[in-house]
N, C-alpha and C positions, 0 to 999 in steps of 0.2 A: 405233875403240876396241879393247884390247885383251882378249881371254879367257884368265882362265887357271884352267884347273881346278883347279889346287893350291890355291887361293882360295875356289873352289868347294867342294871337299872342305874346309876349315879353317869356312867357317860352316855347313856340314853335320854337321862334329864338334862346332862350338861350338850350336846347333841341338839335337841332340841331348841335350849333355851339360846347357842350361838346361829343355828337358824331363821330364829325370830331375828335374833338381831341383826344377822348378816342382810334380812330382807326390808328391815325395818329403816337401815342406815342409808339414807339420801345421798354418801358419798359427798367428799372435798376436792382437794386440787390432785391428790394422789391415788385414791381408793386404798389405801395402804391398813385401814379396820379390816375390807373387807380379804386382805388376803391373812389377817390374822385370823378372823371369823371361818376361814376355810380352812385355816391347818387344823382349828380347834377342833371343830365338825370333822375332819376328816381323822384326824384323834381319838373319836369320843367312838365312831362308828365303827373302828379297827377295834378299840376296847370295848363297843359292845359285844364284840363277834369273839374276841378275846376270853375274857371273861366269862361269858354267857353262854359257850357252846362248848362242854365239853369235851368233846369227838373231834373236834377239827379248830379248836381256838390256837394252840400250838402254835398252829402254820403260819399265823401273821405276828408271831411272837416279835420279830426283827423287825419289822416295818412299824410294830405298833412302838418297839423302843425308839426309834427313830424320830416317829414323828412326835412323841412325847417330849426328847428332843429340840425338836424344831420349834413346838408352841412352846415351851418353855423358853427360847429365846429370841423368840420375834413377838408374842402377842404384846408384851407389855411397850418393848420398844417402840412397834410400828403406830399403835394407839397415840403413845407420847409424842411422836412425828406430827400426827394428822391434827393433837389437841394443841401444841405449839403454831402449827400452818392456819386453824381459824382464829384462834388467838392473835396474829398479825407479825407473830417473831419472824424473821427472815431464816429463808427457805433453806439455807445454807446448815443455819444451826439448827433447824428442825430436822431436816436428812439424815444430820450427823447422831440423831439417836437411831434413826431404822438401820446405819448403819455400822454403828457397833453393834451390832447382830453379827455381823461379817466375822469380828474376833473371835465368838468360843464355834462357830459353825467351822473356821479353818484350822481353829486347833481340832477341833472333831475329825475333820481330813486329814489333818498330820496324824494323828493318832495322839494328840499330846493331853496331858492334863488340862480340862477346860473348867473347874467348877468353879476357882477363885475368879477367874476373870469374868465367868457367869453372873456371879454373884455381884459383885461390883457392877454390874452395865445396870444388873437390876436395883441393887438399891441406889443410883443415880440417878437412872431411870422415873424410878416409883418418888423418888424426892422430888425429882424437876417438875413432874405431873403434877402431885402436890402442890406444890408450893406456886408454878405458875397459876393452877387452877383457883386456888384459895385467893392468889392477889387479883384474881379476875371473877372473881366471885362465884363459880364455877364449882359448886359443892358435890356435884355426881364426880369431878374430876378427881376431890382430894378421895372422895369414897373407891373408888376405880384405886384409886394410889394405894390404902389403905389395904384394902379386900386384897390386893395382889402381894402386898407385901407381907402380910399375914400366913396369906396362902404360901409364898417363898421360902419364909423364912422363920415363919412358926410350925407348920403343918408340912410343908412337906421335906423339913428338916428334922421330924420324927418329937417337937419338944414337948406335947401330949400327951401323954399318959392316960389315955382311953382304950374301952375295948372295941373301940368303929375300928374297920381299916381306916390307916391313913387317906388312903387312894380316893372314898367317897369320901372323905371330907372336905379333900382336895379341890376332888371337879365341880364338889356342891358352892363351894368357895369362889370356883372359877365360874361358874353361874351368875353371881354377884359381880364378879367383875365384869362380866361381858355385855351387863344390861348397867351397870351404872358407864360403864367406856361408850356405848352407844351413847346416854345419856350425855354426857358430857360431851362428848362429839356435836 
């Protein structure tokens, strides 16, 4: 397998950068950032250990696929939750985006194919952020939208043609979002 510390360094800076935020976030009715801010962080640190150590990065190969996983489909959801609940929308239909997260997390327990229905929660997700944030004036919101959806469905959909890994463009990406979603929070 290969190491590359440039990899290393990019979830070391993405690491960081959900840190400040997780510390920086005053917290709503749910704290629902702060448990996206902690898959990230706890993400970033698997793949720094991952990436960065060649002699023993191996061993958290599984838990670091996992929880790549997991922030791949709660950060953007749980955000959209929390940016809906200060905004004033009823509680009801704010949940209901933390919890379509539920859908590709039990196809992952069934074993079933989860990417289309991933794909979907996110770009409804990254639209309803958007577009509520924009009609509330809320421009770290639509930026948070933007930065994530880029990151989703430009870059870590491979549509680049560069010689960076994908991987650091990714979490440099997802750095972006998690200081404009504080933002906008």
């Amino acid at each position: 397998m290969s190491h590359r510390y440039s990899t290393a360094l990019s979830h070391l800076v993405l690491a960081g950068t959900s840190i400040y935020c997780l510390h920086a976030y005053y917290g709503g009715e749910l704290k629902l950032p702060c448990a996206s801010y902690t898959i990230i962080i706890t993400n970033s640190l698997l793949g720094t250990w991952r990436w960065g150590n060649p002699d023993y990065g191996d061993s958290v190969e599984n838990i670091y696929n996992f929880t790549t996983f997991l922030q791949g489909i709660t950060s953007l959801p749980f955000v959209v939750a929390q940016v809906w609940l200060n905004q004033g929308y009823p509680f009801e239909l704010a949940i209901c985006h933390a919890g379509a997260s539920l859908i590709p997390f039990s196809l992952y327990l069934a074993d079933k194919s989860k990417e289309d229905i991933t794909d979907a929660i996110i770009a409804i997700g990254g639209i309803s952020l958007g577009v509520t944030s924009l009609l509330q004036g809320n421009y770290f919101g639509v930026a948070a939208s933007v930065s994530y959806l880029f990151n989703h469905f430009v870059l870590r959909e491979g549509q680049l043609d560069i010689d960076l890994p994908i991987i650091d463009l990714y979490n440099y990406g997802l750095c972006f979002f998690c200081y404009f979603a504080l933002r906008a929070l």
